[in-house]
N, C-alpha and C positions, 0 to 999 in steps of 0.2 A: 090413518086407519085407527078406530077406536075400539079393537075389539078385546074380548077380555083376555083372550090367547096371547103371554105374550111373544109366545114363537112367531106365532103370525104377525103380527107385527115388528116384530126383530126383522121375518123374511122380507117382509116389505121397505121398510128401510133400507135392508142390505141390496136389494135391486133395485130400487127407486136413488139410491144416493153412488151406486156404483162401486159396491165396498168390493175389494178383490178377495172373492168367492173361491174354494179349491172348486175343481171342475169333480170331484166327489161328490162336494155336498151342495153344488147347485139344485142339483132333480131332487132332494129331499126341499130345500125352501120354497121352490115351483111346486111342489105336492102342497108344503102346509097352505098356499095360497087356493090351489085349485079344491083341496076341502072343504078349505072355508070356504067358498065361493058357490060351493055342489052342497052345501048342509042344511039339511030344510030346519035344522034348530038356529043357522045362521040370521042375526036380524038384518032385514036389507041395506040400513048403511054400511054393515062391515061387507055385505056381501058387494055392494056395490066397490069399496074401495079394495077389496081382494083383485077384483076384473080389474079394476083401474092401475092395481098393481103388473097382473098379469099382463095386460096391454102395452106396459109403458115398458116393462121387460123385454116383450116383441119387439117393440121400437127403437130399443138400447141395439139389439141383437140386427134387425136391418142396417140399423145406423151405421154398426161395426162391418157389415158385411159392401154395404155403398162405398165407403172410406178404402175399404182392402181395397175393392173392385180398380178404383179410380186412382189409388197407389200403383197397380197392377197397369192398367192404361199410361200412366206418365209413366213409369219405366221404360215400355215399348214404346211408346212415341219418344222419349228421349235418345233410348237407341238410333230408331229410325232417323232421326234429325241427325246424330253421329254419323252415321252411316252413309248419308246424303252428302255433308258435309264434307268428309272423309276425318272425321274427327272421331276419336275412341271413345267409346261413351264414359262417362262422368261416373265417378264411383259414389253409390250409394251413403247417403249421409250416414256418418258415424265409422265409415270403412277409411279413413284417411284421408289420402289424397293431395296432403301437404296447404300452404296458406293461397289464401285469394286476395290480390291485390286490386282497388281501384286504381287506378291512374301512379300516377309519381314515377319516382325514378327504381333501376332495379340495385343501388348497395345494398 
């Protein structure tokens, strides 16, 4: 984005590169984009890169919402499979659970 705002351009970077935004001041950098983008003093390539900022923010935002979902599904199907199996389900990465060995002996 080339425009001479450089809030708006800060905002766009900060959602286009993924910077970790407080959830405070995200709807103030979504606003300075949706101004520029609504400003009939806007010249059309910044207006154009505001949408494309806007857009690509959506697309961050489904991205994150697919990822949880599917997180969400292998959980309960990993249960499931414990449960079938008779095996306790598998504790969540990062909750312990102690080491995983391949093969070899157990000293």
């Amino acid at each position: 984005m080339r425009s001479n705002d450089p809030d708006a351009r800060l905002a766009e970077r900060a959602l286009r590169e993924r910077w970790p935004v407080p959830p405070d001041k995200l709807a103030g950098l979504v606003q300075v984009l949706v101004d520029l983008a609504e400003s009939p003093a806007t010249k059309p390539r910044e207006r154009i890169a505001a949408v494309k900022a806007l857009l690509a923010a959506s697309k961050l935002n489904l991205d994150t919402l697919r990822v949880s979902m599917l997180a969400g599904e292998y959980e309960a199907l990993s249960a499931r499979l414990g449960a079938l199996l008779g095996q306790p389900a598998a504790p969540a990465e990062g909750e312990g659970g102690g080491s995983c060995r391949l093969g070899g002996s157990d000293r």
